[in-house]
C-alpha positions, 0 to 999 in steps of 0.5 A: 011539709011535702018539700021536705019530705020529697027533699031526699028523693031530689037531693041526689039528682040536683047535686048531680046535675049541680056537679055536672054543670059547675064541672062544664063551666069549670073546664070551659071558662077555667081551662079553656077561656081563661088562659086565652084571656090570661095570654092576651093580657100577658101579651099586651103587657109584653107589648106595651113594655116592648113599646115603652122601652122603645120610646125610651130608646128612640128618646135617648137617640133623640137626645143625643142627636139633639145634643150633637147638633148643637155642639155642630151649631155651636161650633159653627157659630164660633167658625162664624164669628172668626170669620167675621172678626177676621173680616172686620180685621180685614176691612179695618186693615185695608180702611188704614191702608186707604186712609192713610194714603188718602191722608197723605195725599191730601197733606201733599195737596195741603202742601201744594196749595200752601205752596201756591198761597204763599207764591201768590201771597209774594207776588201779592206784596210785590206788586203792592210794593210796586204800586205803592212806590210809584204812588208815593213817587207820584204823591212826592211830585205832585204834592211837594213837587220833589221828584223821588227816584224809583229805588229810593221810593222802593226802599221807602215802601219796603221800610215802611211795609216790613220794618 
């Protein structure tokens, strides 16, 4: 076979240039991209760690002002409803005030116009007693014809209206 026999001939040159070849990617990929590309990497992984542990502290900031703000809340709402429980106290307090004045200036009325009851009420009955004396007066004359003085026919009415 021809191949063979012109194998020796070629074998050095090939392995030559083969040698030659892999020698130039060697040190163009091994030496020359290879640790661009292994910087880029490592840079991007410090990046990307420097960013989470950012976010980490930006979350906790988060946080703790989160959890600031609601003891503010909370403490300003307690703030609030003392003021309102003071306010309804207040307004309880000064509503007493007035219902108790009003109260008492409604027994003096109630008073007053049992007052005027009771005086309208006497004179009432009064006069009642009067009309009525002088009725049975009138009543004595005209039926049995006696004639009845104005105290005794009084006196009579009086008896019969109280007794």
């Amino acid at each position: 076979m021809p191949q063979i026999s012109q194998l020796a001939a070629t074998y050095s040159s090939q392995i030559f240039w083969m040698l030659l070849i892999f020698g130039a990617v060697f040190f163009l990929v091994g030496r020359g991209m290879a640790p661009r590309v292994i910087e880029t990497m490592e840079g991007r992984d410090q990046r990307i760690s420097a960013d989470l542990s950012a976010a980490e502290a930006a979350r906790r900031d988060a946080d703790a002002q989160d959890d600031a703000w609601k003891a503010s809340a909370a403490k300003q709402r307690g703030e609030a409803q003392a003021l309102i429980a003071a306010a309804k106290a207040e307004a309880a307090k000064s509503t007493e005030v007035r219902l108790g004045a009003s109260s008492a200036e409604a027994e003096v009325r109630v008073a007053e116009a049992e007052a005027r009851i009771a005086a309208a009420r006497d004179g009432a009955l009064a006069e009642i007693e009067t009309v009525a004396a002088d009725a049975a007066a009138d009543i004595a004359a005209r039926v049995a014809g006696l004639t009845v003085p104005a105290d005794a026919a009084r006196a009579a009415v009086k008896d019969v209206l109280h007794g």
